[in-house]
SEVEX-420124 format. One line per 3 residues: their letters; for each residue x, y, z of N, C-alpha, C, O. Coordinates in steps of 0.1 Angstrom, whole numbers. Layout:
% residues N
A) X,Y,Z,X,Y,Z,X,Y,Z,X,Y,Z  ... .
END
This chain:
% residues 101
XXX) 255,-77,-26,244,-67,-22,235,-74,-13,231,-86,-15  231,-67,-1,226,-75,11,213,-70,2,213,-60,-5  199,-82,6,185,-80,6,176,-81,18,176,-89,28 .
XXX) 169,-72,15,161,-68,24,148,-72,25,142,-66,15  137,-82,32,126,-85,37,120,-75,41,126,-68,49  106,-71,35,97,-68,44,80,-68,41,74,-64,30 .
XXX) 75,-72,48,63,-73,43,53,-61,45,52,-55,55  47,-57,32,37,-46,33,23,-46,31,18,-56,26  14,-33,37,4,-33,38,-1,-25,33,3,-13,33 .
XXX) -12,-30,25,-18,-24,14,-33,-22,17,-39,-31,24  -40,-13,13,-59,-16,8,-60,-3,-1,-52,6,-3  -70,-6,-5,-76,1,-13,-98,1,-11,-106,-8,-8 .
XXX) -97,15,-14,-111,17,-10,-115,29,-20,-107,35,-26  -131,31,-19,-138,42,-27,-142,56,-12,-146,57,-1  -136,64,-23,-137,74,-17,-144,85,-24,-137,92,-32 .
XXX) -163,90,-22,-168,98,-33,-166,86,-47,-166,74,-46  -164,93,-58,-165,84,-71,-151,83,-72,-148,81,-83  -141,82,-65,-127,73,-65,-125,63,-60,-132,60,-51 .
XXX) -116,56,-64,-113,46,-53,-98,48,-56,-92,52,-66  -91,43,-42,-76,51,-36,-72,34,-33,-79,26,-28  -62,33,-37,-52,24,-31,-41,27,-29,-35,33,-37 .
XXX) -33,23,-17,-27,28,-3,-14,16,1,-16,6,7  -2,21,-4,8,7,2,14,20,15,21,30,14  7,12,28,13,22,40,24,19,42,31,29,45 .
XXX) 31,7,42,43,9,43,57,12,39,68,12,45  55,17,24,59,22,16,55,40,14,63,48,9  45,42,19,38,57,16,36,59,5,39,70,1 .
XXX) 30,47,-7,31,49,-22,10,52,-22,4,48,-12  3,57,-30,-11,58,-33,-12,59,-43,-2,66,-47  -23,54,-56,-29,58,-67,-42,60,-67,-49,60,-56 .
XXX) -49,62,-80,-64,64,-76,-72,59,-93,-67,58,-104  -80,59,-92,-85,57,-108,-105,54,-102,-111,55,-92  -108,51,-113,-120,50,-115,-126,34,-111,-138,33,-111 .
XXX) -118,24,-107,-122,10,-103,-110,8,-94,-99,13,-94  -117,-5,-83,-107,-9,-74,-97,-15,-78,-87,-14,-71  -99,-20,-87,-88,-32,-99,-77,-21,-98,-66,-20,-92 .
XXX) -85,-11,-109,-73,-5,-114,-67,2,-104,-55,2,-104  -72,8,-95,-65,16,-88,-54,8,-79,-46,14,-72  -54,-7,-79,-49,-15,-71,-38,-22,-81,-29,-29,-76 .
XXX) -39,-20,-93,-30,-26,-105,-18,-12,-106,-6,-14,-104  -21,0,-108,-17,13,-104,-6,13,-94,5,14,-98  -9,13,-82,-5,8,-71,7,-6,-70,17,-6,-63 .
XXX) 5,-14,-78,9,-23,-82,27,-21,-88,37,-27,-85  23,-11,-98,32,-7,-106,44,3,-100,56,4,-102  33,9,-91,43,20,-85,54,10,-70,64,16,-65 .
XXX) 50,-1,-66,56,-6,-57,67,-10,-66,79,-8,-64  60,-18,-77,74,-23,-85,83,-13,-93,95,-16,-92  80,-1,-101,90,8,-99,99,10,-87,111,10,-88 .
XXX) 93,13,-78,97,20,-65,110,9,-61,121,14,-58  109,-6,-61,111,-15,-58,126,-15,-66,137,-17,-61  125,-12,-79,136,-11,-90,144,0,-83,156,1,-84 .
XXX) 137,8,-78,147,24,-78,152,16,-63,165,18,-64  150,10,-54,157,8,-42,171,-1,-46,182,2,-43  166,-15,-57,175,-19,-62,188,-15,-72,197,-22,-76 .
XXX) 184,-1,-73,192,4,-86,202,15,-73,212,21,-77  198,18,-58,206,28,-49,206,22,-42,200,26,-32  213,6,-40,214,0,-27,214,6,-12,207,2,-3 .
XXX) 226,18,-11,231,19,-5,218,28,7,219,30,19  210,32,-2,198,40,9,184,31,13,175,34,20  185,16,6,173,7,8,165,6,24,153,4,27 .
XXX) 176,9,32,171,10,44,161,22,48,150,20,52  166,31,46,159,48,43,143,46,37,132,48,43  148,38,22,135,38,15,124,30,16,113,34,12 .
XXX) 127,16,23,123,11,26,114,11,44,108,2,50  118,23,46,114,25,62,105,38,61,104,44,71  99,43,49,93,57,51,77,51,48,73,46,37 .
XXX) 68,56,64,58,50,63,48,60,57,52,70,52  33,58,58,23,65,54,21,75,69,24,71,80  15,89,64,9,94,76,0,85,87,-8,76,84 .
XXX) 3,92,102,-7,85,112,-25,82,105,-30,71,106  -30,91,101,-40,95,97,-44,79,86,-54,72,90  -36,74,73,-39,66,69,-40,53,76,-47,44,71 .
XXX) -30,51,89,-30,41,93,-42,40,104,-44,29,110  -47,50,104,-57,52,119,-72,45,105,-81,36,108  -71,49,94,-80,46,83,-81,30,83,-91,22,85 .
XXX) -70,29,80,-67,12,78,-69,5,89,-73,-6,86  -68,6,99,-71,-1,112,-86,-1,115,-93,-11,117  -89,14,116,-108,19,114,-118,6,103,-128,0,108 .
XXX) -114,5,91,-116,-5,79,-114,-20,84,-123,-28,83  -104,-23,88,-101,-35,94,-112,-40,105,-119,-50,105  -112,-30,115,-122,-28,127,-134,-35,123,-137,-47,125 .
XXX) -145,-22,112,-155,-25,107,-154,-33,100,-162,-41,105  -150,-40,89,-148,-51,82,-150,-64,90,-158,-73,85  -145,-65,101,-146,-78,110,-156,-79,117,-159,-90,120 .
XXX) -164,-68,123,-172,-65,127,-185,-66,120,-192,-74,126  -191,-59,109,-197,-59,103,-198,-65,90,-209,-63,84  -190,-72,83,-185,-76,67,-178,-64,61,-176,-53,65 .
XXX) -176,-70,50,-171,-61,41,-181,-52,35,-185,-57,24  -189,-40,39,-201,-33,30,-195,-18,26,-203,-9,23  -180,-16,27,-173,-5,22,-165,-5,11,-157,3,7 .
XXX) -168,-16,5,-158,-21,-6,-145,-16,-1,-142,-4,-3  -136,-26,9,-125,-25,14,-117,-33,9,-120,-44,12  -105,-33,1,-98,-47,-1,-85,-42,7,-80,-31,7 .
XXX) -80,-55,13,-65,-54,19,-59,-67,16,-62,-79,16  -49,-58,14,-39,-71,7,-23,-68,10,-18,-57,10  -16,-79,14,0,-79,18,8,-81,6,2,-84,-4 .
XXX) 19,-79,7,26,-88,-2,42,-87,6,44,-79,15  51,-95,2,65,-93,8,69,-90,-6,67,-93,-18  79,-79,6,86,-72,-8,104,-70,-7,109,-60,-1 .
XX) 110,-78,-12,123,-81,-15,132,-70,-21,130,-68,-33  140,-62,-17,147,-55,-20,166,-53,-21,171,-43,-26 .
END
């Protein structure tokens, strides 16, 4: 079984009294009441997600190629922007990880 590299992009942010965490390159999101959790959430759903690619080899390519809408990534870039610009005063976290499939 061939494996597949790819590294993904993640943040998570408060939105109103939520906070939303976001793997865009995956198109996966959770949400909860803390950034932890919503980012542990998130967490879980990569690694399920990650199992179901490994359990249908044959579509890893498919699954592993379906991104988030434009809109989130115009967000994530907007966040990135201001973050560098200004500090972190949005409670923004971004975080990568590679993800082996």
């Amino acid at each position: 079984m061939k494996k597949y590299r790819k590294l993904i992009r993640c943040m998570a942010y408060r939105e109103n009294n939520l906070f939303i965490a976001v793997c865009l390159d995956l198109s996966l999101a959770a949400q909860a009441d803390s950034m932890d959790e919503a980012i542990q959430k998130l967490d879980m759903q990569i690694q399920d997600f990650i199992e179901e690619i490994n359990a249908e080899p044959e579509y890893a390519i498919q699954l592993l190629n379906r991104s988030a809408p434009l809109s989130l990534w115009i967000k994530y870039y907007w966040f990135k922007f201001l973050s560098a610009k200004n500090g972190n005063k949005k409670q923004v976290a971004f975080f990568e990880e590679d993800c082996y499939a």
